[in-house]
Biopython code that builds the backbone (N, CA, C, O; Angstrom):
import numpy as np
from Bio.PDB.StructureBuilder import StructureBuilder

atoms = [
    (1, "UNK", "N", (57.415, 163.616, 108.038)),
    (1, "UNK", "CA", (57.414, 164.835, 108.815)),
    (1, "UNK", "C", (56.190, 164.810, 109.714)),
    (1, "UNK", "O", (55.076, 164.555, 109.255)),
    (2, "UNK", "N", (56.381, 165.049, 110.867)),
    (2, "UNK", "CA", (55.472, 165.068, 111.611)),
    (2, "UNK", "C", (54.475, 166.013, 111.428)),
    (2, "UNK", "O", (55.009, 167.080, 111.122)),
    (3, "UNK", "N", (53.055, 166.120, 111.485)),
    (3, "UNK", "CA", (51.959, 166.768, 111.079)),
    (3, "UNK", "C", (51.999, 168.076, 111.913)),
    (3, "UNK", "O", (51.293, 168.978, 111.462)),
    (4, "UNK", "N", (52.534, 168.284, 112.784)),
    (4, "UNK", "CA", (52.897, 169.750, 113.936)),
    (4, "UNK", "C", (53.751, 170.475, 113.404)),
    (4, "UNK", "O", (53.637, 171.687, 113.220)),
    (5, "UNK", "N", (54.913, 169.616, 113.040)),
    (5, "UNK", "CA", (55.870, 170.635, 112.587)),
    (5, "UNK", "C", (55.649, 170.967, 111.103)),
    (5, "UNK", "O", (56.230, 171.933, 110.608)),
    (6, "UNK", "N", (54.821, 170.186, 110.374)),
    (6, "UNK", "CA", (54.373, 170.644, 109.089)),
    (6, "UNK", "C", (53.461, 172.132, 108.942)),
    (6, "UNK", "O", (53.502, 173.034, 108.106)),
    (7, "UNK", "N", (52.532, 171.887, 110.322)),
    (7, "UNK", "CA", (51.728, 173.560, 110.247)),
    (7, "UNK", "C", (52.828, 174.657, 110.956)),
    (7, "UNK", "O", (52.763, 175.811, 110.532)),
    (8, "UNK", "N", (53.468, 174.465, 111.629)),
    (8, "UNK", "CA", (54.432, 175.661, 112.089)),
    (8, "UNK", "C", (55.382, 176.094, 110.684)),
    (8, "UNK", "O", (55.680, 177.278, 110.528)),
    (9, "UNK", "N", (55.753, 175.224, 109.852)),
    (9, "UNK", "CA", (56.767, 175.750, 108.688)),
    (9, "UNK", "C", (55.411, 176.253, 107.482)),
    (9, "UNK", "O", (55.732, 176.985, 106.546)),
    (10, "UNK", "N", (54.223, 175.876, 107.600)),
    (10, "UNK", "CA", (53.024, 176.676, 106.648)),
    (10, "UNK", "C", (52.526, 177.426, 107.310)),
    (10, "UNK", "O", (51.706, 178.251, 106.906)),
    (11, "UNK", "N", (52.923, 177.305, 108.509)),
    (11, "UNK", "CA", (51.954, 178.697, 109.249)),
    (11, "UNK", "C", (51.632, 180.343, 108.744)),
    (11, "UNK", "O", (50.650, 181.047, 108.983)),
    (12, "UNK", "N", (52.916, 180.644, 107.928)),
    (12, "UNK", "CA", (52.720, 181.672, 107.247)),
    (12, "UNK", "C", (52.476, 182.004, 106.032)),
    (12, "UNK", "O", (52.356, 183.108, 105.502)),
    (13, "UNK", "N", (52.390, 180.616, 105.504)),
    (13, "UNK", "CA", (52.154, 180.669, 103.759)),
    (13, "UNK", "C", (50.389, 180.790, 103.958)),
    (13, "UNK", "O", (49.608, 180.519, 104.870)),
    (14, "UNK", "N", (50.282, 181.266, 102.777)),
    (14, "UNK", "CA", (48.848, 181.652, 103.096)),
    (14, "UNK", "C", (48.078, 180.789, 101.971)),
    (14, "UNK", "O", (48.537, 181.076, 100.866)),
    (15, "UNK", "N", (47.135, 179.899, 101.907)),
    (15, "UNK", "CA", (46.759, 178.897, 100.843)),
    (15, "UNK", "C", (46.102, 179.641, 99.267)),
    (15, "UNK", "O", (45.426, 180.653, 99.083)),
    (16, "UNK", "N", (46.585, 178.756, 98.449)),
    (16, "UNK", "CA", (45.826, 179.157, 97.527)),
    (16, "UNK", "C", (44.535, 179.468, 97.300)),
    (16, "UNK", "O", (43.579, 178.707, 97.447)),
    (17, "UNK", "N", (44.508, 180.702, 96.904)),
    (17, "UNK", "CA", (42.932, 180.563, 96.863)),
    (17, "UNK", "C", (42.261, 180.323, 95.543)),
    (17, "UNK", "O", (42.654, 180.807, 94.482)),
    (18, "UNK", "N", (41.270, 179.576, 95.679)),
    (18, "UNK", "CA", (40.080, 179.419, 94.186)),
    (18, "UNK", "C", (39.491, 180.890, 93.947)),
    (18, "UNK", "O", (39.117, 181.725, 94.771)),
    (19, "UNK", "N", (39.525, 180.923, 92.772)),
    (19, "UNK", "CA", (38.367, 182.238, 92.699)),
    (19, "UNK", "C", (37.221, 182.655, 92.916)),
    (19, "UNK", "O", (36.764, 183.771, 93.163)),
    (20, "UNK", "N", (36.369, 180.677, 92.690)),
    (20, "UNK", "CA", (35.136, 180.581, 93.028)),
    (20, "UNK", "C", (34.867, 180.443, 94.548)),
    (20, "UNK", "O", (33.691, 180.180, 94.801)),
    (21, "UNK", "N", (35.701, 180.562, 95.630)),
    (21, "UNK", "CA", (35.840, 180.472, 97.156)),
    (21, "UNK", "C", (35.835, 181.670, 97.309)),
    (21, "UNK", "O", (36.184, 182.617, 96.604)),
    (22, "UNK", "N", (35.087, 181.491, 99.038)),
    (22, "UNK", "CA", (35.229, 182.447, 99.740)),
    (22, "UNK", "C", (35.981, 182.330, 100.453)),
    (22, "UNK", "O", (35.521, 181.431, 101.156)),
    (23, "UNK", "N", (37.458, 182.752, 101.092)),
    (23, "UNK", "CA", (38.214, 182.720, 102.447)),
    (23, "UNK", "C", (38.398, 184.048, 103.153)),
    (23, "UNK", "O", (38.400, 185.210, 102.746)),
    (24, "UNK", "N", (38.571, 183.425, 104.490)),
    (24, "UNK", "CA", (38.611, 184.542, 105.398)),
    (24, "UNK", "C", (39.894, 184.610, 105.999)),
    (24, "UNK", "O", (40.673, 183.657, 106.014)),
    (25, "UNK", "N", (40.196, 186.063, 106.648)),
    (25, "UNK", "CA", (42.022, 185.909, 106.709)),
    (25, "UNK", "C", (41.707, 185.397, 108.018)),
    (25, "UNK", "O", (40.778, 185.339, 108.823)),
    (26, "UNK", "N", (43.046, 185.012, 107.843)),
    (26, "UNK", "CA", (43.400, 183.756, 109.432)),
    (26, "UNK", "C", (43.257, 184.865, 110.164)),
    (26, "UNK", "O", (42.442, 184.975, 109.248)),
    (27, "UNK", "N", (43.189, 185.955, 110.975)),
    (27, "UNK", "CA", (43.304, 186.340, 112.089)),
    (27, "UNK", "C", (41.510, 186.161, 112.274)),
    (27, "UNK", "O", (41.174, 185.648, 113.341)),
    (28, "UNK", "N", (40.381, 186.548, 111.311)),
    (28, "UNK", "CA", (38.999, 185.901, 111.848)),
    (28, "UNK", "C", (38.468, 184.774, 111.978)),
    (28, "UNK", "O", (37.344, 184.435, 112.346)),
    (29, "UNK", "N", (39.797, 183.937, 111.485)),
    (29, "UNK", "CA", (39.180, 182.448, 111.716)),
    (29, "UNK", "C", (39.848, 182.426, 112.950)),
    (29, "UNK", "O", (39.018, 182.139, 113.813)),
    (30, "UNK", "N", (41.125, 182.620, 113.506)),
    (30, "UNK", "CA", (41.605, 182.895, 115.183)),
    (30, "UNK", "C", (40.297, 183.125, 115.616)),
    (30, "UNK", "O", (39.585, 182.225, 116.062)),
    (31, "UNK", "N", (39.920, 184.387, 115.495)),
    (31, "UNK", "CA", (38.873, 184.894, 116.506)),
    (31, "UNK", "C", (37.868, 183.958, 116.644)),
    (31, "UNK", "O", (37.415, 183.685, 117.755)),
    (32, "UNK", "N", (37.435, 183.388, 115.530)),
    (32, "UNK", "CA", (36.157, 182.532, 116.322)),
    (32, "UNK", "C", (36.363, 181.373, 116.410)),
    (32, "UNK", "O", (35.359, 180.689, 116.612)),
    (33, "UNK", "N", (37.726, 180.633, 116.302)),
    (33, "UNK", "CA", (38.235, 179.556, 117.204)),
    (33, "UNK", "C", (38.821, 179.837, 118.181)),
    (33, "UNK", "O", (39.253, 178.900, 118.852)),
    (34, "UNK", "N", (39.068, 181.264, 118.648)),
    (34, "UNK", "CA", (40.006, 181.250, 119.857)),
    (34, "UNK", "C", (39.332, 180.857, 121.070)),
    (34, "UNK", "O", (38.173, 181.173, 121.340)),
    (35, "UNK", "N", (40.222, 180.038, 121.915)),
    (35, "UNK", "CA", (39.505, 179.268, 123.178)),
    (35, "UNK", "C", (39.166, 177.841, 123.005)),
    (35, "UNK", "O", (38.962, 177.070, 123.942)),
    (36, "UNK", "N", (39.114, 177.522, 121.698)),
    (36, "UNK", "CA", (38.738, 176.003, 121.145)),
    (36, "UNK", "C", (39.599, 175.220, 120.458)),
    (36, "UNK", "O", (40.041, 175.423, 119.328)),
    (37, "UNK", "N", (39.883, 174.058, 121.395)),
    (37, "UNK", "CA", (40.844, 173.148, 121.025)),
    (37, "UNK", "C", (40.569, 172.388, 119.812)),
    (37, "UNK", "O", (39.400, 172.003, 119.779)),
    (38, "UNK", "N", (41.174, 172.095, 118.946)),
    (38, "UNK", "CA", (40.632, 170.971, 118.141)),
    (38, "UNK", "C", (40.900, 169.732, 118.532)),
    (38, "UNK", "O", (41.674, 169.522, 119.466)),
    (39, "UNK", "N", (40.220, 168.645, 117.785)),
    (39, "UNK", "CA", (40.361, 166.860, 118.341)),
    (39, "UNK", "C", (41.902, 166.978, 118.340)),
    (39, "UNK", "O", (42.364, 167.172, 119.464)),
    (40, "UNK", "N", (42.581, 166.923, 117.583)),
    (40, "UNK", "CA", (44.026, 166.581, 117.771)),
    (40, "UNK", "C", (44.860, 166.796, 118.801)),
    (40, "UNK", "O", (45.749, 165.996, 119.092)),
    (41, "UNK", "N", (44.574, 168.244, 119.640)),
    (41, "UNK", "CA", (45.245, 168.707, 120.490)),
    (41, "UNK", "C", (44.660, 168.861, 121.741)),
    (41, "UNK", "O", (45.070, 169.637, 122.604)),
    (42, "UNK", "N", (43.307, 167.817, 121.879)),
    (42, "UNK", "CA", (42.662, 167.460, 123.175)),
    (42, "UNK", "C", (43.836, 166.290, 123.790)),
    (42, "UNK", "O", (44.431, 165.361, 123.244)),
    (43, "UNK", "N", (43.837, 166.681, 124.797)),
    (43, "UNK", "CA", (45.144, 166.093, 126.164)),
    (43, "UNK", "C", (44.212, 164.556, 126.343)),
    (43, "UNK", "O", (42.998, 164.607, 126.538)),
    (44, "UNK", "N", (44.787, 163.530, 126.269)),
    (44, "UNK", "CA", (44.223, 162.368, 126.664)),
    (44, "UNK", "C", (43.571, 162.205, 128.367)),
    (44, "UNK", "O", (44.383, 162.443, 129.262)),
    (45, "UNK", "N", (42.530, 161.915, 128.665)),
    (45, "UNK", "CA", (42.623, 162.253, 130.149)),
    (45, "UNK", "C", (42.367, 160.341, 130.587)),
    (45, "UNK", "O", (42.567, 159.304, 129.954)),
    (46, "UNK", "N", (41.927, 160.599, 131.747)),
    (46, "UNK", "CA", (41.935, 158.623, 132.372)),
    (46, "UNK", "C", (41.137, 158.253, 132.113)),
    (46, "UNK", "O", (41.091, 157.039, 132.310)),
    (47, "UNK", "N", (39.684, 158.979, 131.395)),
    (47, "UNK", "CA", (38.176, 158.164, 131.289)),
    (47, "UNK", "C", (39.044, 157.635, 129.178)),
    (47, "UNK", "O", (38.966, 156.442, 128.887)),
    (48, "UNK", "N", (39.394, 158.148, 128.608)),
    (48, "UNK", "CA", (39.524, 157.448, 127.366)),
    (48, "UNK", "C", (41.246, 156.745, 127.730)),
    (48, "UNK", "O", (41.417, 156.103, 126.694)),
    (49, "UNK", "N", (41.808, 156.650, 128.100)),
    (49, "UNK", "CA", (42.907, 155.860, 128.746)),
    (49, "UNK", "C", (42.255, 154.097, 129.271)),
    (49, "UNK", "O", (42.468, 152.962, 128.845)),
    (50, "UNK", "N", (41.343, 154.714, 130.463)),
    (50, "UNK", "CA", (40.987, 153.493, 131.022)),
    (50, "UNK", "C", (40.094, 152.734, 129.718)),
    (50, "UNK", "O", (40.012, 151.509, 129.620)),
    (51, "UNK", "N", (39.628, 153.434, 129.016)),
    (51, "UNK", "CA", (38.317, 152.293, 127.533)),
    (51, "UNK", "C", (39.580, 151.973, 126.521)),
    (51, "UNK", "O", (39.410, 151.226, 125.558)),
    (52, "UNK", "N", (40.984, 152.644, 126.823)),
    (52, "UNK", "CA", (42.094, 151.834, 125.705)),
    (52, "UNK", "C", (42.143, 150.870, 126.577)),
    (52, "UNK", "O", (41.394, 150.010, 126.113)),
    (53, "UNK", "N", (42.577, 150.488, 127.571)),
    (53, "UNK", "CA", (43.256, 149.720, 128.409)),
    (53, "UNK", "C", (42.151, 148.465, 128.348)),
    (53, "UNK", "O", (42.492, 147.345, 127.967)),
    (54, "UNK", "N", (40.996, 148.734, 128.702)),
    (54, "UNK", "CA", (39.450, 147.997, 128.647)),
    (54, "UNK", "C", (39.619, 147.172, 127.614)),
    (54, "UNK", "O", (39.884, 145.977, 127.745)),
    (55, "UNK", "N", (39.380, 148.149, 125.811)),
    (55, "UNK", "CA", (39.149, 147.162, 124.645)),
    (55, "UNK", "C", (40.220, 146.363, 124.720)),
    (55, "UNK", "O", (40.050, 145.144, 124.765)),
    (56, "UNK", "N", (41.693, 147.002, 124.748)),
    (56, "UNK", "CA", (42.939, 145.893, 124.463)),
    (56, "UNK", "C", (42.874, 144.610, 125.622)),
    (56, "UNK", "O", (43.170, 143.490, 125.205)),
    (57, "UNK", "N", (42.462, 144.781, 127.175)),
    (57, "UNK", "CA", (42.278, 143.286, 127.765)),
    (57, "UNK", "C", (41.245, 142.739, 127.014)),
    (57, "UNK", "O", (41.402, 141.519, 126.964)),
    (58, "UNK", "N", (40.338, 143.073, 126.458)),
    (58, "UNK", "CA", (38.611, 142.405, 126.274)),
    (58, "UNK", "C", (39.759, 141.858, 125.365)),
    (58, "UNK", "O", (40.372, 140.900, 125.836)),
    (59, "UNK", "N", (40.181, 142.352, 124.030)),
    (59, "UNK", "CA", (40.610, 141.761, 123.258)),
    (59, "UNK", "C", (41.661, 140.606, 123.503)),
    (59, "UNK", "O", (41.500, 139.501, 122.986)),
    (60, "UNK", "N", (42.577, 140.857, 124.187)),
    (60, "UNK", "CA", (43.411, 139.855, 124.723)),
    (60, "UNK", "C", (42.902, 138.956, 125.067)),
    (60, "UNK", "O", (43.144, 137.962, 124.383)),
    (61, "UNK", "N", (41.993, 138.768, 126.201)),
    (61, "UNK", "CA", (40.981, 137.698, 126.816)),
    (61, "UNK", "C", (40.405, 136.670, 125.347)),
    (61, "UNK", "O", (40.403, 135.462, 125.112)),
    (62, "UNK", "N", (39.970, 137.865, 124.616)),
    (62, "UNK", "CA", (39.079, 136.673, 123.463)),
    (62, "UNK", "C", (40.146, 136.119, 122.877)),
    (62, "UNK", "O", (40.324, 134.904, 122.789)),
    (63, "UNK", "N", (40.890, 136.977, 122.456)),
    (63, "UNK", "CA", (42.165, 135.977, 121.296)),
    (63, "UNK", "C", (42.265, 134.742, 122.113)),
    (63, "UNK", "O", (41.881, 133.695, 121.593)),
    (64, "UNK", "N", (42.990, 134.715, 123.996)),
    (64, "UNK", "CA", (43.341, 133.986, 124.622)),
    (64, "UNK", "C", (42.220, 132.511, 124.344)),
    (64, "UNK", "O", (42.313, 131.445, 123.736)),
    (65, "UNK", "N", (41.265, 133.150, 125.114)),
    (65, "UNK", "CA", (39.834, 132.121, 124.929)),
    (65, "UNK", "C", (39.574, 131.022, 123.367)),
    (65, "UNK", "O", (39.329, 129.818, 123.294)),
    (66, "UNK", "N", (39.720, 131.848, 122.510)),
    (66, "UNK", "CA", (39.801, 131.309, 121.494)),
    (66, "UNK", "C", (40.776, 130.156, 121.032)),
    (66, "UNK", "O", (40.469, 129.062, 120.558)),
    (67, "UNK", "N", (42.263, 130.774, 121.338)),
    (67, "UNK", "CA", (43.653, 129.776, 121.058)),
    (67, "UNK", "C", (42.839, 128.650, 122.176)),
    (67, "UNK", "O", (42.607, 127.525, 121.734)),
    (68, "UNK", "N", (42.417, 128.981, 123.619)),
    (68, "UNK", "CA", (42.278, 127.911, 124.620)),
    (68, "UNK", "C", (40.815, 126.830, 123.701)),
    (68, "UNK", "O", (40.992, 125.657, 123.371)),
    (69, "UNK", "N", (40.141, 127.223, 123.578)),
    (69, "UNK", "CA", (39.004, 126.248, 122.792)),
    (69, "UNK", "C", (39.574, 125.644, 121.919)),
    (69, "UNK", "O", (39.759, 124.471, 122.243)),
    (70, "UNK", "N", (40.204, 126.077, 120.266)),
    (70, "UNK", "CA", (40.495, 125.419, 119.238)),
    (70, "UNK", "C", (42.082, 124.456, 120.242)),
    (70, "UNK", "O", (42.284, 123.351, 119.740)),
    (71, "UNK", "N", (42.770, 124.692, 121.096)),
    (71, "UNK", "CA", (43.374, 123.529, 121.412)),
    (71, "UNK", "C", (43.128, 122.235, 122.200)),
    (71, "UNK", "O", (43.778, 121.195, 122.302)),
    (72, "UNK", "N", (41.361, 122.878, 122.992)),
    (72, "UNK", "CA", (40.494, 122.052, 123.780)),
    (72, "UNK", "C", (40.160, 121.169, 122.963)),
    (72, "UNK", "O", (40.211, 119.960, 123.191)),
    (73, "UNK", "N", (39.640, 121.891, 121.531)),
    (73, "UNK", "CA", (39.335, 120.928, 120.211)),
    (73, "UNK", "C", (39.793, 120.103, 119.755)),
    (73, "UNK", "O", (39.182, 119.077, 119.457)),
    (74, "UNK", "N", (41.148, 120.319, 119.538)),
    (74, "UNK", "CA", (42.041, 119.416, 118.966)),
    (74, "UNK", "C", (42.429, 118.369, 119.394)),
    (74, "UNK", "O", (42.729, 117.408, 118.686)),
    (75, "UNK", "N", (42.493, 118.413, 120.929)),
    (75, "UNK", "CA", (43.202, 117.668, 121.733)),
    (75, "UNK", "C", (41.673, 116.616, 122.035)),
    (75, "UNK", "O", (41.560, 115.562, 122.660)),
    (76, "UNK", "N", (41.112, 117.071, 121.627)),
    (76, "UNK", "CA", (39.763, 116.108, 122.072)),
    (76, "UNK", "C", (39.571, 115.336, 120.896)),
    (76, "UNK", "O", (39.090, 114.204, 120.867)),
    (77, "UNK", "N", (39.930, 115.935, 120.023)),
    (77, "UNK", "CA", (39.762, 115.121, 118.732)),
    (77, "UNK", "C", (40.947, 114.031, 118.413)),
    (77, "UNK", "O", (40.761, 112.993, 117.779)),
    (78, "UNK", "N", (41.911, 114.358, 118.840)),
    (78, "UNK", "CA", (42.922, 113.361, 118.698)),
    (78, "UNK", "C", (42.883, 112.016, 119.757)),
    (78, "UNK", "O", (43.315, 110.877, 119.576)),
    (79, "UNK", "N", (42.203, 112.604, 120.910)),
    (79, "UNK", "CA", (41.692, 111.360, 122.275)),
    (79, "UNK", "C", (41.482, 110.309, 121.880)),
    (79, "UNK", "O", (42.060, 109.222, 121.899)),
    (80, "UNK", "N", (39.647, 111.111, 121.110)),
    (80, "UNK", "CA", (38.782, 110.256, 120.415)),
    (80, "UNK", "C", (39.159, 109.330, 119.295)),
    (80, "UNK", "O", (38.636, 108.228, 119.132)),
    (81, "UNK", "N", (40.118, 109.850, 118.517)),
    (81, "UNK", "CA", (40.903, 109.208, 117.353)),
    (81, "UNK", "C", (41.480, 107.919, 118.119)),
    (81, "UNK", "O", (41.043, 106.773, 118.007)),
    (82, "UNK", "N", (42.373, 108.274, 118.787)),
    (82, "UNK", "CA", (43.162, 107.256, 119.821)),
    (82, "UNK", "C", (42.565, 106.106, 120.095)),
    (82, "UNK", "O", (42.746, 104.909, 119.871)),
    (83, "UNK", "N", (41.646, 106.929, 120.749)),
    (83, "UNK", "CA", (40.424, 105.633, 121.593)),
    (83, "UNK", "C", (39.800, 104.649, 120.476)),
    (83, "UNK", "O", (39.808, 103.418, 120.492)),
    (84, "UNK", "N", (39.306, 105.436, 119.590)),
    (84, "UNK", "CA", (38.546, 104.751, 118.565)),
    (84, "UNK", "C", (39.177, 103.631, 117.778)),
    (84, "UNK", "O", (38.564, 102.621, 117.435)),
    (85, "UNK", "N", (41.050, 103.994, 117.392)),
    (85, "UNK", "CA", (41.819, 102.896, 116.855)),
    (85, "UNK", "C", (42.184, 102.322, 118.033)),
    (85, "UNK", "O", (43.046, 101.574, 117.572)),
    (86, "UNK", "N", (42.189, 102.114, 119.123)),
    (86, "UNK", "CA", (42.519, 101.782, 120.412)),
    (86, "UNK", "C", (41.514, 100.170, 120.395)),
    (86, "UNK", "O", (41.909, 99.020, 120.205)),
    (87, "UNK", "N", (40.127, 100.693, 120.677)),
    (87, "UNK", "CA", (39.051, 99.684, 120.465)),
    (87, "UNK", "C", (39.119, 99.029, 119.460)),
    (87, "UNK", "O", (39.253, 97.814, 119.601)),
    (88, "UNK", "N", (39.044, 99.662, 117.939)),
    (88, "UNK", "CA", (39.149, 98.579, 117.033)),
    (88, "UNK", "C", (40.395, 97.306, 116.827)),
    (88, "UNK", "O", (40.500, 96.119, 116.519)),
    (89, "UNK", "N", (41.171, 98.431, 117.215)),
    (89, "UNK", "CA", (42.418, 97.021, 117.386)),
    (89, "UNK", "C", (42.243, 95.979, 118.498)),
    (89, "UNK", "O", (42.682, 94.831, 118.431)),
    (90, "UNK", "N", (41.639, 96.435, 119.405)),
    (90, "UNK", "CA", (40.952, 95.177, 120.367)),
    (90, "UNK", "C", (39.942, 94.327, 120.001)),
    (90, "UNK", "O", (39.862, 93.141, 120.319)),
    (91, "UNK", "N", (39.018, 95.075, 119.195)),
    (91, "UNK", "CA", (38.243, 94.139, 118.509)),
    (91, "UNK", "C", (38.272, 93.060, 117.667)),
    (91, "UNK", "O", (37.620, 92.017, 117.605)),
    (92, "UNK", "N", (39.382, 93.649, 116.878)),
    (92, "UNK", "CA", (40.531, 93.027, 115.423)),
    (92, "UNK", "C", (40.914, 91.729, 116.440)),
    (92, "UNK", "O", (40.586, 90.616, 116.029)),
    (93, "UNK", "N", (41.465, 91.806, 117.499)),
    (93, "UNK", "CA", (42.375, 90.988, 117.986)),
    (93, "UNK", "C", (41.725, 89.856, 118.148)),
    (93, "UNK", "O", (42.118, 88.717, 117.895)),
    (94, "UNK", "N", (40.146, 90.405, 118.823)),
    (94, "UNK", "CA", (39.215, 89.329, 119.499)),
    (94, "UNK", "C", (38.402, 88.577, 118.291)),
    (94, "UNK", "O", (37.729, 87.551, 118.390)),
    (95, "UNK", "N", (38.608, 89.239, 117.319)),
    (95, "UNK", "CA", (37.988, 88.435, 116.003)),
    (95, "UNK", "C", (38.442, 87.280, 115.767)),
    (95, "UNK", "O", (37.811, 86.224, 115.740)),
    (96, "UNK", "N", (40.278, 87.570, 115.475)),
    (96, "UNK", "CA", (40.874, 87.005, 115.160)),
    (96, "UNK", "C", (41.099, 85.477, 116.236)),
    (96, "UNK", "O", (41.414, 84.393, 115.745)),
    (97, "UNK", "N", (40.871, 85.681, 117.678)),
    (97, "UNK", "CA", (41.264, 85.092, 118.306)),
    (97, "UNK", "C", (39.912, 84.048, 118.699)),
    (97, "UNK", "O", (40.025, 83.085, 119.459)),
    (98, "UNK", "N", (38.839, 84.386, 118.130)),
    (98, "UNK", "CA", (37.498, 84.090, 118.184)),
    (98, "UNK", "C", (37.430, 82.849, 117.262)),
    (98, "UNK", "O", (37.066, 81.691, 117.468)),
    (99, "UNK", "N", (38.044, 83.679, 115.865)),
    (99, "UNK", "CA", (37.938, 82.638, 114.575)),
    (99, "UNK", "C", (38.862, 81.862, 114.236)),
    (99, "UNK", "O", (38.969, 81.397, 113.102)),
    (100, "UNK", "N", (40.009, 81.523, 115.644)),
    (100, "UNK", "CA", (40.789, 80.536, 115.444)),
    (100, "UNK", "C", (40.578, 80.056, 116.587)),
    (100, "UNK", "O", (41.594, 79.402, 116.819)),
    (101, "UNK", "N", (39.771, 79.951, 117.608)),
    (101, "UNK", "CA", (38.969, 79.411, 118.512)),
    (101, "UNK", "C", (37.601, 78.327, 117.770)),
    (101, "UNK", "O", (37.250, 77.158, 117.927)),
    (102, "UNK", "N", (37.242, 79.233, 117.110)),
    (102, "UNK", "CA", (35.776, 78.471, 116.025)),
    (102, "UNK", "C", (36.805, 77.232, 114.863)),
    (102, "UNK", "O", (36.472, 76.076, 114.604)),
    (103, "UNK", "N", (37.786, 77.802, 114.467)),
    (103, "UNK", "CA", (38.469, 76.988, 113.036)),
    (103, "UNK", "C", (39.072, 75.724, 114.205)),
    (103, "UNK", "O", (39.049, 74.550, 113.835)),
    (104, "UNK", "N", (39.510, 76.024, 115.379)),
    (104, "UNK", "CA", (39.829, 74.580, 116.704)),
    (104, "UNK", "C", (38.854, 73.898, 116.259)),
    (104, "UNK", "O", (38.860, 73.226, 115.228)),
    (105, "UNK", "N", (37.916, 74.047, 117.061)),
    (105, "UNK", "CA", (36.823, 73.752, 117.003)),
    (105, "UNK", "C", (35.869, 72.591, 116.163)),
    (105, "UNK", "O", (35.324, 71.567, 116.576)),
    (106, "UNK", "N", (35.917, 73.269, 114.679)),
    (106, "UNK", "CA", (35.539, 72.584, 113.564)),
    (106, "UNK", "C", (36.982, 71.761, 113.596)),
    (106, "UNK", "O", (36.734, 70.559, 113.500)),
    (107, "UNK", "N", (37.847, 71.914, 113.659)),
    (107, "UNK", "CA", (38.584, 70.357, 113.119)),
    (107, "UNK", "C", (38.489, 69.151, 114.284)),
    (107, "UNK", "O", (38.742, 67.961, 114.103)),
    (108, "UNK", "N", (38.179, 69.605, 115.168)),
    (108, "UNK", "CA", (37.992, 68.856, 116.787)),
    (108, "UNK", "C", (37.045, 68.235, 116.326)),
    (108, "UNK", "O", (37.071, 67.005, 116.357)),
    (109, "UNK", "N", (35.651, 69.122, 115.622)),
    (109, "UNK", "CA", (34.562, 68.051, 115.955)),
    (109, "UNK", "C", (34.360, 67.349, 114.362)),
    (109, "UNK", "O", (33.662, 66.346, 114.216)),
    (110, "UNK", "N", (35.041, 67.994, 113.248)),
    (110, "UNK", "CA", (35.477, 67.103, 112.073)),
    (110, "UNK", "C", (36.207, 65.382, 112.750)),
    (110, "UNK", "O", (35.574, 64.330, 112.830)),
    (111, "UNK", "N", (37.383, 65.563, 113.067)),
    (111, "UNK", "CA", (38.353, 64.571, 113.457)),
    (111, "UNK", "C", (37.431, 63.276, 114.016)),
    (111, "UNK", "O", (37.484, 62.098, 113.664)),
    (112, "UNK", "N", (36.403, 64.049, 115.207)),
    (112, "UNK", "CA", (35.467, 63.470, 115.992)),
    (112, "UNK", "C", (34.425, 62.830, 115.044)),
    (112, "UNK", "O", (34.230, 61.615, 115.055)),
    (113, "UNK", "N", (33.812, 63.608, 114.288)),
    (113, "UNK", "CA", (32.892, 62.571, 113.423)),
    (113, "UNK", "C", (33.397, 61.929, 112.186)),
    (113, "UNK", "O", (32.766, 61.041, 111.613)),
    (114, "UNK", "N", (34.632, 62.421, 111.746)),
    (114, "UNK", "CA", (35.245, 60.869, 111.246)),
    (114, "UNK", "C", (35.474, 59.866, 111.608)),
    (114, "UNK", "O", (35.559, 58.813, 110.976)),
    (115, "UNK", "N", (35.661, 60.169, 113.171)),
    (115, "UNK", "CA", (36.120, 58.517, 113.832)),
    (115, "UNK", "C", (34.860, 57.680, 114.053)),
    (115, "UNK", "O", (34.897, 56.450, 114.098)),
    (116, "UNK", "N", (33.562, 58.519, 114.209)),
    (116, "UNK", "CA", (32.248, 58.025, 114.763)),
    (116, "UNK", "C", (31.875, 57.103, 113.532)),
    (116, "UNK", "O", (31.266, 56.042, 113.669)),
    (117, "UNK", "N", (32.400, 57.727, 112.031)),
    (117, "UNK", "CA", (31.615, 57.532, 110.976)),
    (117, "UNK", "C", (32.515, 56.182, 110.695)),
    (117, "UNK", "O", (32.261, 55.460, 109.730)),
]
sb = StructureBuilder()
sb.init_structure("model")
sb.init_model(0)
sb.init_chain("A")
sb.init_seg("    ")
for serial, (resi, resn, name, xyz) in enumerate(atoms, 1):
    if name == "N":
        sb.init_residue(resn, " ", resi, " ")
    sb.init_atom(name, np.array(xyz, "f"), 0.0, 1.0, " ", f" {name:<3s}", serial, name[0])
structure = sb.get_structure()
């Protein structure tokens, strides 16, 4: 139930009272609220409109900013990953291609000083 139409259907019930309370009848509490709105039934105007509109972009912007960094992150981290098995497998290759360049080598100059010997 909506909180408006809840005081219009109590509007005339009159609250319990404590014994140890003091209450005053609603027509003197009228009188010295009459003329005074309460928070609830202050009219929204454009200065608290425009600071909703304000926090919800600020907020939008950061969420945005944020998703944009942690995918700047990621994607940088996976580069580097790339690159890094990228090189070592070039390295791997040149090892390999190094130490069967060197194993030539030794049987070339084995073969060679058997024949000398």
């Amino acid at each position: 139930m909506h909180w408006r139409k809840f005081l219009l259907l109590n509007a005339n019930k009159k609250p319990q009272q404590h014994p140890n309370r003091c209450y005053k009848d609603r027509d003197e509490v009228d009188e010295e609220t009459e003329g005074k709105q309460s928070p609830e039934e202050l009219p929204i105007d454009g200065t608290t409109l425009e600071i909703v509109v304000v926090v919800v972009v600020v907020v939008v912007v950061v969420v945005v900013v944020v998703v944009v960094v942690v995918v700047v992150v990621v994607v940088v981290v996976v580069v580097v990953t790339v690159v890094v098995v990228v090189i070592i497998i070039i390295i791997d290759i040149a090892l390999l291609k190094f130490n069967a360049y060197i194993t030539k080598r030794k049987k070339q100059t084995n073969v060679t000083q058997g024949v000398l010997c």
